[in-house]
TIDO-540220 format. One line per 3 residues: number of its first residue (from 1); their letters; for each residue x, y, z of C-alpha. Coordinates in nm, 4 decimals, m for minus. Layout:
residues N
NUM> A> X,Y,Z; ... .
END
This chain:
residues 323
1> XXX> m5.1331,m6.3635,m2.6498; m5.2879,m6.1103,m2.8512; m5.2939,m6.3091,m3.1424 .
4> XXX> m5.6078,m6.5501,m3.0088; m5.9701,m6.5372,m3.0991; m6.2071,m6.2134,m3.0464 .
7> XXX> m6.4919,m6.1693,m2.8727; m6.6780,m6.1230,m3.2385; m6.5573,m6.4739,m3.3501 .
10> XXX> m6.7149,m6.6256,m2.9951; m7.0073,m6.4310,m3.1158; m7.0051,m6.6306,m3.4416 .
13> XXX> m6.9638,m6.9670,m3.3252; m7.2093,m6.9270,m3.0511; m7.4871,m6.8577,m3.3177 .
16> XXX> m7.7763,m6.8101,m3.0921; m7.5839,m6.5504,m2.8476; m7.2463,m6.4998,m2.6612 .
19> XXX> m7.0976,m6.7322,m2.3896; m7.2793,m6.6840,m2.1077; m6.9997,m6.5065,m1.8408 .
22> XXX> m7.2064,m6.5624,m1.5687; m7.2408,m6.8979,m1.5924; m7.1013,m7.1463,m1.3276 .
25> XXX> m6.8394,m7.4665,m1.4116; m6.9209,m7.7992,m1.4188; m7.0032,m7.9167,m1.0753 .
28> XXX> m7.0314,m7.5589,m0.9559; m6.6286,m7.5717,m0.8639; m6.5300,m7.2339,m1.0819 .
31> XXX> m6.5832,m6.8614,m0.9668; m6.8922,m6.7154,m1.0749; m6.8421,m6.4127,m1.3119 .
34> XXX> m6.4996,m6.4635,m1.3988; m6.2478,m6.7892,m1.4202; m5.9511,m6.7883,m1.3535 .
37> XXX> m5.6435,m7.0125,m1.5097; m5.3752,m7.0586,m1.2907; m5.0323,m7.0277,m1.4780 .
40> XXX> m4.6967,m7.1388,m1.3232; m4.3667,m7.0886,m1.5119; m4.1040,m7.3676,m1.5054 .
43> XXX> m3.8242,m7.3733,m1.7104; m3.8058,m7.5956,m1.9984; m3.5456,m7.8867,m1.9913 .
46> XXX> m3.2669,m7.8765,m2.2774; m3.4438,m8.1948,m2.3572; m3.7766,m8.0455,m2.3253 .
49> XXX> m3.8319,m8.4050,m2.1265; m3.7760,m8.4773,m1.8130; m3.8243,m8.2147,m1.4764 .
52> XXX> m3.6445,m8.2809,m1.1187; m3.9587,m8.3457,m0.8830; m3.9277,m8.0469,m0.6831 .
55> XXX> m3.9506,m7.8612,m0.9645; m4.2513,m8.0058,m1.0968; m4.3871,m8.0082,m0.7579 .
58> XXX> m4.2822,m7.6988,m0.7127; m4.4655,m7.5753,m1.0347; m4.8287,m7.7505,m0.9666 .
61> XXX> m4.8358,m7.6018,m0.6295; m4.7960,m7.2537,m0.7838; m5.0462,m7.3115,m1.0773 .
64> XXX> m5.2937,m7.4533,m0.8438; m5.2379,m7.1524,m0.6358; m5.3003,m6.9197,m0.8869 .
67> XXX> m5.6182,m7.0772,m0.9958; m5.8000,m7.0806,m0.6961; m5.6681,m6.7726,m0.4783 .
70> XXX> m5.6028,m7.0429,m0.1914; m5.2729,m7.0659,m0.0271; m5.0930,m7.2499,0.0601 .
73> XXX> m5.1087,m7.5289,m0.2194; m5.2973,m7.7230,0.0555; m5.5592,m7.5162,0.0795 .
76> XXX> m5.6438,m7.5299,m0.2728; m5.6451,m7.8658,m0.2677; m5.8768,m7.9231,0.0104 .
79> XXX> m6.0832,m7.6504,m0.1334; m6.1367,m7.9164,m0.4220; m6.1310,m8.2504,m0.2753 .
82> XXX> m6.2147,m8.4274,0.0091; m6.0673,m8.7142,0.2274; m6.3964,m8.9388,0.1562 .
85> XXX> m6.3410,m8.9034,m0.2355; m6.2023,m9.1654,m0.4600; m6.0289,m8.8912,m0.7244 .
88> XXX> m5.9816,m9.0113,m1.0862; m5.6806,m8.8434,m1.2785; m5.7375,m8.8729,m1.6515 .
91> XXX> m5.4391,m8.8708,m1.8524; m5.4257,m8.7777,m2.2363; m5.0991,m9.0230,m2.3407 .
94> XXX> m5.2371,m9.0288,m2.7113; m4.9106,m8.8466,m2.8175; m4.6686,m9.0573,m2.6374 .
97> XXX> m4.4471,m9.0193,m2.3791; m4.2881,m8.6712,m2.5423; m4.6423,m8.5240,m2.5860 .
100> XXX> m4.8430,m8.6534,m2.2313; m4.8400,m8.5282,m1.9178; m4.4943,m8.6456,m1.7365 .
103> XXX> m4.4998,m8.8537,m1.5030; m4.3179,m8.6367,m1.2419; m4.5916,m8.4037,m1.2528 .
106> XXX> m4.8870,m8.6424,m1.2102; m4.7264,m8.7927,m0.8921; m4.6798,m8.4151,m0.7559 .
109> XXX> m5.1051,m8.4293,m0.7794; m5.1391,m8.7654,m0.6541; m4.8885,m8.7151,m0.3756 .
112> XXX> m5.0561,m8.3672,m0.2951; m5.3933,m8.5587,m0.2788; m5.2418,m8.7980,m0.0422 .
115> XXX> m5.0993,m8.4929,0.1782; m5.4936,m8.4004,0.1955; m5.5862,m8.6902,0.3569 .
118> XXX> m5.6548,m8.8763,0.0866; m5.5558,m9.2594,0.0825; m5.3769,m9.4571,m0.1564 .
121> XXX> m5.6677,m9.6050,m0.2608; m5.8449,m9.3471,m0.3716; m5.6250,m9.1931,m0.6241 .
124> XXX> m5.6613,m9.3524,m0.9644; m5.4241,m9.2346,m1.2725; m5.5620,m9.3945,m1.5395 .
127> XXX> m5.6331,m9.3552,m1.9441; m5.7710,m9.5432,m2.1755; m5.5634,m9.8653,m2.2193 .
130> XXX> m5.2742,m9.9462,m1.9668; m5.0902,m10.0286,m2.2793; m5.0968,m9.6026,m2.2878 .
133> XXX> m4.9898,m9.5704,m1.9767; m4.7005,m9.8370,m2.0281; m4.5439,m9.6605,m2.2886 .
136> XXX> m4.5858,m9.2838,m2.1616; m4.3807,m9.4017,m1.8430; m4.6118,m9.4823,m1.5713 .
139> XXX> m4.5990,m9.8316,m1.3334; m4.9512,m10.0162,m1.3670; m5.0539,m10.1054,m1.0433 .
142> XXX> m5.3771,m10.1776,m0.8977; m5.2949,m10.1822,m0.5499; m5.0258,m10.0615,m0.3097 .
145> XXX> m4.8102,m9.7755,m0.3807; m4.8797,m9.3765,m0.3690; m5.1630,m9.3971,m0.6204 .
148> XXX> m5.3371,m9.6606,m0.8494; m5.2385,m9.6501,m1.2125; m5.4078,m9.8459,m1.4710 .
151> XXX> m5.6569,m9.8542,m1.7771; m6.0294,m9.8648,m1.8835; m5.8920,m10.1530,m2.1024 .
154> XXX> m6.3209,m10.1405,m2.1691; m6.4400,m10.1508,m1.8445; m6.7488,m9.9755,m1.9918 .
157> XXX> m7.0797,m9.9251,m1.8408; m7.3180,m10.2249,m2.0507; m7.5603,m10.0210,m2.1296 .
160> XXX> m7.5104,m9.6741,m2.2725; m7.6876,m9.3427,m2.1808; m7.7762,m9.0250,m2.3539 .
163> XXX> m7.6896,m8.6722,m2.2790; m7.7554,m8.4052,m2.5968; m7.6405,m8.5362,m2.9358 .
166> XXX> m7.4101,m8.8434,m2.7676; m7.5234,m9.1684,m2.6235; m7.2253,m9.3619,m2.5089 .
169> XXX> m7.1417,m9.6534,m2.2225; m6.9313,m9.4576,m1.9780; m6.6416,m9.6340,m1.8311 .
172> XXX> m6.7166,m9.7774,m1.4787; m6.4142,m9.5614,m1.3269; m6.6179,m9.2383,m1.4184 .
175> XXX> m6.9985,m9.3559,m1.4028; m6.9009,m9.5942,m1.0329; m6.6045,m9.5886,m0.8805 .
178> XXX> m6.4972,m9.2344,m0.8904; m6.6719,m8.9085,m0.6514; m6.4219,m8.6313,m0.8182 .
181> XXX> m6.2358,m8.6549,m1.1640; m5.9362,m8.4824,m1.3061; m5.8565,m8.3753,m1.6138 .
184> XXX> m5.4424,m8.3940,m1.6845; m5.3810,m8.3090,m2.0608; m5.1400,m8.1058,m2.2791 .
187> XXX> m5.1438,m7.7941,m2.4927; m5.1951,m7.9443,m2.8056; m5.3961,m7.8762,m3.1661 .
190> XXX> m5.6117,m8.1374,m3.2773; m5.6802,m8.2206,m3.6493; m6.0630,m8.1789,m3.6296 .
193> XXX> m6.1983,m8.0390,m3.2728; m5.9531,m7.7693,m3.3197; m5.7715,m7.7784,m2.9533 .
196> XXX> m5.7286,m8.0837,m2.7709; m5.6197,m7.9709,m2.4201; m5.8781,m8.0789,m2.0744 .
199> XXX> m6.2337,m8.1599,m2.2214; m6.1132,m8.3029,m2.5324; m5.9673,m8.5956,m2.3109 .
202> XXX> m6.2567,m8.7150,m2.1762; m6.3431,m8.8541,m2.5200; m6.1224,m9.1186,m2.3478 .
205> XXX> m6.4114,m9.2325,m2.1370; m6.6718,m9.3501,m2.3530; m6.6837,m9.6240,m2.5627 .
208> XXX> m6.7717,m9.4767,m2.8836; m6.5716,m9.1751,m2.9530; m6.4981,m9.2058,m3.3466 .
211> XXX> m6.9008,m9.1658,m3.3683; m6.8218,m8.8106,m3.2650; m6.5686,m8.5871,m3.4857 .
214> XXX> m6.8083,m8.3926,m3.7334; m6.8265,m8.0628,m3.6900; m6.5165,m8.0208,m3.5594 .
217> XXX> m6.6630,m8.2387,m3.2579; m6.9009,m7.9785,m3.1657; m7.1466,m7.9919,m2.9823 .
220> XXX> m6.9855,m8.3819,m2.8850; m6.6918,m8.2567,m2.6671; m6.9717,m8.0399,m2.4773 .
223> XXX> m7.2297,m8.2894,m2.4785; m6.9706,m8.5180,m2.3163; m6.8740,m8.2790,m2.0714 .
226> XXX> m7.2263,m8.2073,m2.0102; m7.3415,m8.5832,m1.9158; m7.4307,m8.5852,m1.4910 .
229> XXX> m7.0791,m8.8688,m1.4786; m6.8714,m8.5377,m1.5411; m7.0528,m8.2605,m1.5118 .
232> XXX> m7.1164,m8.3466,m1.1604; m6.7299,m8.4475,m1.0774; m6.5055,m8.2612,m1.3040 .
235> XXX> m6.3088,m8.0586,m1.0521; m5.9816,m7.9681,m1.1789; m5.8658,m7.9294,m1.5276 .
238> XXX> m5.4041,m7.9282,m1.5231; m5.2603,m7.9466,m1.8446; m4.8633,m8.0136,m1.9219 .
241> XXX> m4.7522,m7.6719,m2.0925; m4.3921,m7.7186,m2.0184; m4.3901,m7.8029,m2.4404 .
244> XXX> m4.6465,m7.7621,m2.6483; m4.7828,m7.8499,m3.0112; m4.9446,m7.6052,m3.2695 .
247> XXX> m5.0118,m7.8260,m3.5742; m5.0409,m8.1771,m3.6770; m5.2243,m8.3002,m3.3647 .
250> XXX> m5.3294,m8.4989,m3.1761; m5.0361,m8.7719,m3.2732; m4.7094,m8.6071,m3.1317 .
253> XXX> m4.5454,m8.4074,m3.4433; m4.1794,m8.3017,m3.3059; m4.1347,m7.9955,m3.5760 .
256> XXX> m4.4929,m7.8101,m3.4474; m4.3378,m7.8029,m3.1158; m4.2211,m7.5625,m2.8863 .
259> XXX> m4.1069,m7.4411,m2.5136; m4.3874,m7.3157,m2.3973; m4.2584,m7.3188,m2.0613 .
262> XXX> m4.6265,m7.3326,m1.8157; m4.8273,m7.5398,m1.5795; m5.1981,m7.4284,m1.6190 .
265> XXX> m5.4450,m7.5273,m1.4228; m5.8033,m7.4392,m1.3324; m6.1362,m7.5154,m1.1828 .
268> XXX> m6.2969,m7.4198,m1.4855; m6.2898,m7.6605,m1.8248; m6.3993,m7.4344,m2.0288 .
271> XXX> m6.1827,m7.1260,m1.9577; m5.8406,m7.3551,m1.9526; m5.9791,m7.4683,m2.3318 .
274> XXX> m6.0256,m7.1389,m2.4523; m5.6901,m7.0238,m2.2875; m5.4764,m7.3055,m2.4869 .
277> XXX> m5.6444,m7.1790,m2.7976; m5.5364,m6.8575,m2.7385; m5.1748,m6.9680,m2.6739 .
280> XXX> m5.2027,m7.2156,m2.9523; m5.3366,m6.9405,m3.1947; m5.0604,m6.6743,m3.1138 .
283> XXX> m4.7902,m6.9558,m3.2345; m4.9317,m7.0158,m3.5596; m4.9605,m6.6879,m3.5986 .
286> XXX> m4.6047,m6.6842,m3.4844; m4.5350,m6.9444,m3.7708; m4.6921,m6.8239,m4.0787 .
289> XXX> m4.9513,m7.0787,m4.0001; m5.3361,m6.9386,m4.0835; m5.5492,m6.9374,m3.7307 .
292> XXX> m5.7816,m7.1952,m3.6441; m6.0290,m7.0726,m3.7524; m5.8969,m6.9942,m4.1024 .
295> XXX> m5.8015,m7.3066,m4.1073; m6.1763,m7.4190,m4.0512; m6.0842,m7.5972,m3.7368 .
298> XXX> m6.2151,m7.3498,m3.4580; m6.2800,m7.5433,m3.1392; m6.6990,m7.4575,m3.1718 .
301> XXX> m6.7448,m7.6975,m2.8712; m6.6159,m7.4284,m2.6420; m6.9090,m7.1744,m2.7206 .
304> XXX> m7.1458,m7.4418,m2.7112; m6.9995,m7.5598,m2.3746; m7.0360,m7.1926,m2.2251 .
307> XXX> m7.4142,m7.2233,m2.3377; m7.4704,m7.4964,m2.1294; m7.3368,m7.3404,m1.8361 .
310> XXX> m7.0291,m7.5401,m1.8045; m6.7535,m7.2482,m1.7880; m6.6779,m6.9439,m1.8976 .
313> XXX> m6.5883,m6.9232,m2.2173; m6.5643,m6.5679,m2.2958; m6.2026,m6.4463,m2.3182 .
316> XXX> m6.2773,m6.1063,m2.1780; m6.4351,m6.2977,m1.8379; m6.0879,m6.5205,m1.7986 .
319> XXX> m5.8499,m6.4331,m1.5674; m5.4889,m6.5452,m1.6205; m5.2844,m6.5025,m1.2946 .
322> XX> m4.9209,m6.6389,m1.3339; m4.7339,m6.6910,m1.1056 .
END
């Protein structure tokens, strides 16, 4: 991926000073020092759709291996989550159902979560409408079953708060109900923020989000990110690499896509952000296409986010282990 952004352009965008590699993820989940992304190769379906469940089980237990140096898959989870949380998994089904997480590889989460001692109950897929959900594959159901499923359908929080440049009613799932959150995205470009992979998606959970897309969303995604609802829960950031998109998002675009062929995962939302730009860079580059930040669409949030100690965000601190 050599093809990604420098340390000098991190240098740029930061403006007052470089990411700060020492600094700790949201919620205090990542290493200190150095992240690591958690990278699990599956092989991509002819259809680049649909995986058999043990392999996409089979792939999530690896990535989340990788990402947190705790074996077996288990262990990592428990190292995340415990039996007295009520876990929130927050899709990104903007790009319908051939550019959202798949559905085989959100119940491998939800039934590893279960396996942890966690009950029915407390797992909650959910996204913005259930009208998302619908169409991206996924039952609605607010009770029984493996795992609840179902939207924010504006379930907001009546009065909004303020964190940085953003003041926003929070859905009731993230501000309420919810003790730990997910993050389940794709590798995808987005039109103005640049990349729109694990923090982008929690634009999802405020009621207000087309206040916030000037300057290319920055500091917005980090401010969002940086509000106590999140910052304090945010545990796990898994995005859907099996195929990914290098132009034209966030609405799915079928010719910018391509096998990319991963499960990534990580504890830190910053690092896994700054990793899919780096993949997403080295196509275009692959393409003819100009980077992102020729094309005056760098993802600035992710500097800003490493100033306010949410991740790393410094390439040179990230460590990819594959596995």
């Amino acid at each position: 991926m050599g093809d990604g952004y420098s340390r000098r352009e991190l240098l740029t965008l930061a403006g007052a000073g470089a990411p700060d590699a020492a600094s700790g993820a949201a919620g205090g989940a990542a290493p200190v020092g150095q992240s690591r992304v958690g990278l699990a190769r599956v092989v991509v379906p002819p259809d680049g759709g649909s995986l058999a469940p043990a392999l996409a089980r089979d792939a999530l237990e690896r990535a989340l291996v990788a990402a947190t140096g705790a074996t077996p898959a288990s262990a990592a989870v428990r190292r995340l989550f415990k039996p007295s949380d009520v876990v929130g998994i927050k899709l990104n089904c903007l790009g319908g159902p051939r550019m959202s997480p798949r559905p085989v590889l959100v119940e491998a989460l939800a039934s590893m979560l279960g396996e942890a001692g966690l009950a029915s109950d407390r797992i909650i897929v959910f996204e913005r409408s259930s009208r998302e959900l619908q169409r991206t594959g996924f039952l609605l159901r607010r009770s029984g079953g493996a795992f609840l499923c179902y939207g924010i359908d504006n379930d907001f929080d009546r009065e909004p708060s303020v964190q940085g440049a953003i003041g926003s009613c929070f859905a009731r799932l993230v501000s309420t109900t919810c003790t730990a959150l997910v993050s389940f995205g794709v590798v995808k470009d987005h039109d103005l923020a640049g990349v729109s992979a694990g923090m982008k998606n929690w634009y999802g959970v405020i009621h207000n989000p087309n206040k916030y897309h000037d300057g290319n969303c920055d500091p917005y995604v980090a401010d969002v990110m940086a509000h106590p609802f999140l910052r304090q829960k945010v545990r796990l950031t898994v995005l859907d690499g099996v195929v990914a998109q290098c132009h034209g998002g966030p609405a799915f675009r079928p010719d910018a896509t391509w096998p990319l062929g991963l499960v990534a995962a990580s504890a830190d939302p910053v690092a896994i952000d700054a990793w899919a730009w780096k993949v997403l860079d080295a196509e275009r580059v692959r393409r003819g296409l100009p980077s992102l930040v020729e094309a005056k669409r760098s993802p600035r949030f992710l500097a800003t986010a490493a100033r306010y100690g949410l991740g790393v965000g410094d390439p040179l601190a990230i460590r990819e282990v594959t596995s």
